[in-house]
Residue, then its C-alpha position, 0 to 999 in steps of 0.5 A: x122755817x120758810x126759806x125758799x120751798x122749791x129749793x128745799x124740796x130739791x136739797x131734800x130730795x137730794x139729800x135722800x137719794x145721796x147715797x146712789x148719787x155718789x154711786x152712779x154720777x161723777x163727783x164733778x157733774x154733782x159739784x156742777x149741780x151744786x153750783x147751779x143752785x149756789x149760782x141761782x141763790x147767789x142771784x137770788x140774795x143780790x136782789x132780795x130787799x135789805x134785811x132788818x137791822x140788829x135789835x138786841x132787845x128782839x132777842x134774848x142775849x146768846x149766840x146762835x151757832x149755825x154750821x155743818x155740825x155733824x159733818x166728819x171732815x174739816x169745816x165740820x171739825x172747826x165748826x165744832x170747836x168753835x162750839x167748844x169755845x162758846x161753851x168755855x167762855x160761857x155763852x148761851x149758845x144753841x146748834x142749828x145743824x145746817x146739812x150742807x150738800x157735800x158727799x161727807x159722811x154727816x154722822x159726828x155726835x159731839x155736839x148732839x147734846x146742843x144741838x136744837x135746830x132753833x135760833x132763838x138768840x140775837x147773836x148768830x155765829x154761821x160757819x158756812x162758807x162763803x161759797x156756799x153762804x147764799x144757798x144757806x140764806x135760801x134755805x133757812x130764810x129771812x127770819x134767821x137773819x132779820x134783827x140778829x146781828x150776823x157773824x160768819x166764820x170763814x176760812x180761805x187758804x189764798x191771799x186774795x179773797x175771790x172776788x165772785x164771792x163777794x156778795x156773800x158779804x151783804x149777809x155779814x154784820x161782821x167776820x171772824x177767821x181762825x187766822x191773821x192770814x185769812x182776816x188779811x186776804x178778807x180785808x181786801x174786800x170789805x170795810x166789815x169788822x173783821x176779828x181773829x178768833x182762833x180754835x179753842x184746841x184741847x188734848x184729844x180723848x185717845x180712847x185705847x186705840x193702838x196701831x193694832x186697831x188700824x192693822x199698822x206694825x208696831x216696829x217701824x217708825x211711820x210717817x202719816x200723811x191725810x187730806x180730805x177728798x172733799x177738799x182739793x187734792x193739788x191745795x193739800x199734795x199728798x202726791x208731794x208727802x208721797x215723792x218726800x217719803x220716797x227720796x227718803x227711804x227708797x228701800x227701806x224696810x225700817x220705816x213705813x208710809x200711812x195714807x189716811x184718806x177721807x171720803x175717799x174717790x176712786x180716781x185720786x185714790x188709784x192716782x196715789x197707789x200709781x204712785x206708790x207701787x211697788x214700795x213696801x211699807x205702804x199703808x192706805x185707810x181709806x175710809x172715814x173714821x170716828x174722831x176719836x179714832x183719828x186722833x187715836x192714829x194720829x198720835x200712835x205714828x211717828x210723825x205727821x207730813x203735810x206738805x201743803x200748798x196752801x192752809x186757811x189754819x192748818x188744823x191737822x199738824x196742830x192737833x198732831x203737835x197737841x198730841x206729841x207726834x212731830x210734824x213736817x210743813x211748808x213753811x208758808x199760809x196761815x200754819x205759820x202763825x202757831x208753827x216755827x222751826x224750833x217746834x217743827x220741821x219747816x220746809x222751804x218753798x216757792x211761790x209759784x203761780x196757779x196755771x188752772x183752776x183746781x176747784x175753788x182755787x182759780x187759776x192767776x193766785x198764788x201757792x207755795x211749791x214745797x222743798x221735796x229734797x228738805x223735806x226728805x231731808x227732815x224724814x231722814x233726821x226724824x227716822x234716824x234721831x230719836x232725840x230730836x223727835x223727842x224734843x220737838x214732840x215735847x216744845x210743840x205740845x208746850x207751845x200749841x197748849x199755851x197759844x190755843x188754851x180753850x180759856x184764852x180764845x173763850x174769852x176773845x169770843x166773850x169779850x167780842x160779843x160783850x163789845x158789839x151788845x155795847x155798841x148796840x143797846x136797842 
């Protein structure tokens, strides 16, 4: 594909020398990096000429699903159901692994199979970010979007969508969001069609990975709590599951404390032993796992803590509930939407201003501030109660198979595009 050729040659070569990158520059001079070229695209796109309408008839009838597709961490996962949902409903669909610059490691297989790096249909679905939407457009070029009727798939965690990225939506025909909360915060800012498609979740394949794989004990009731570098460690508050967990067993040795961490960086991990020091029962992974093995530990703890500030869907505590263990939550953000306190342990909070910028998350918006004191409360009940977290684990794998069945969201996915290829029949 065209796209521009200065700018590919650059991502390329960084692409390449990725590995001594991450090994010799701090990550936020390379963030700053990347902005710069998002920053120029963004420039770029504001002035690029109009793009052809859609025309059905330019293409043949399917969906083009454009996205980090091999990229293990969140956005990679969504973009990876969201291809789940096209195969159930049926659709012709094709993959464009899109290599997104991120320090993630880029080795998911799942969609191997489906992926051709060719667009060839009328309907492309892109899940990219907004933030990173113009540099995509940049690199791939006018042809992927000139006649195709343009979808993007977004996730945002505030509820106001920020107004610097605005221009990303000169290149939607539409936008779809896994959630109410995120479709909410995006109407602010378009009179686009916006539609709520949620994940098309299924029970994950555990492939006989016990604790014994992960070095865990296998008689003491573990807690598990996990985030992303490559997200913001102040959105998903480790620190908050850390101080929880504290003031809930300050000695015991019954009970112990997971730390899964994904593409781990040495000043956040050093942040969260600070932390921890001199606690026993205190298991760290940092290192990026298999899917199959995440799922696997994630349904061989006790429970899952996740004492966020803010979730654009909340995907982790839903494939912990699908999977049987009991989950812990702020009780605010888009998780809200498939989680209640009859199939989960909901913890109160206040909303509190932003006071600095934490990466994309600007200073002036709000975030919840969870209950540290219920939420240690809840840990002690779930330590203590083996009935009570035998009923949750039971209502929450009922609740989240029913809401996320893959054959309901595949066919909102079958009926949207049927509706946009009657409104266009030219």
């Amino acid at each position: 594909m065209k796209g521009n050729n200065s700018a590919n040659f650059a991502l390329n070569t960084a692409k390449k020398l990725k590995p001594l990158l991450i090994k010799c520059l701090p990550i936020s001079l390379l963030r700053r990096v990347k902005k710069l070229f998002v920053n120029r695209a963004a420039k770029k796109l504001r002035n690029a000429p109009e793009r052809l309408p859609f025309s059905r008839s330019a293409n043949p009838d399917g969906v083009n699903l454009i996205g980090f597709v091999r990229g293990e961490m969140g956005l990679g996962q969504s973009c990876r159901l969201v291809a789940h949902g096209l195969s159930v409903a049926d659709i012709p669909f094709t993959v464009y692994n899109y290599e997104q610059i991120s320090t993630a490691r880029q080795s998911d297989n799942t969609l191997k199979r489906d992926i051709t790096n060719t667009t060839p249909y009328n309907v492309n679905i892109i899940h990219i970010n907004p933030y990173e939407l113009p540099l995509a457009y940049v690199r791939l070029g006018d042809e992927v979007w000139n006649r195709r009727y343009n979808i993007v798939y977004w996730l945002w965690e505030l509820e106001k969508f920020p107004p610097e990225w605005e221009s990303s939506l000169l290149l939607a025909d539409e936008i779809w969001t896994p959630t109410e909360f995120v479709s909410k915060s995006i109407r602010g800012s378009t009179d686009k069609p916006i539609c709520t498609i949620p994940y098309a979740l299924s029970i994950p394949p555990l492939e006989g990975y016990g604790r014994e794989h992960f070095n865990l004990p296998s008689d003491k009731i573990l807690f598990l709590c996990m985030y992303d570098c490559s997200s913001v460690m102040e959105r998903k508050n480790p620190l908050g599951a850390i101080s929880a967990y504290k003031k809930a067993f300050a000695d015991n040795s019954e009970t112990g404390l997971v730390i899964k961490v994904n593409n781990p960086q040495e000043d956040e991990l050093q942040r969260i032993q600070a932390e921890l020091m001199g606690y026993p029962n205190i298991y760290i992974i940092a290192e990026v796992l298999e899917k199959s093995k995440l799922n696997a530990l994630i349904a061989c703890v006790d429970v899952y803590v996740s004492l966020h500030r803010a979730e654009g869907f909340g995907l982790v505590p839903a494939e912990a509930m699908l999977s049987g263990t009991p989950v812990v939550a702020t009780n605010w953000s888009a998780n809200t939407e498939f989680m209640n306190n009859n199939i989960a342990c909901m913890v109160d909070y206040k909303l509190i201003t932003i006071e600095k910028d934490c990466g994309h998350f600007r200073a002036g918006n709000r975030w919840a501030d969870p209950d540290i004191h219920q939420a240690a409360e809840y840990m002690r009940r779930l330590n203590s109660d083996e009935d009570f977290r035998t009923d949750l684990s039971r209502k929450a794998k009922e609740h989240i198979t029913k809401q996320f069945d893959p054959v309901i969201i595949a066919e909102l996915m079958r009926s949207r595009i049927l509706e946009i290829y009657k409104e266009y029949t030219s």
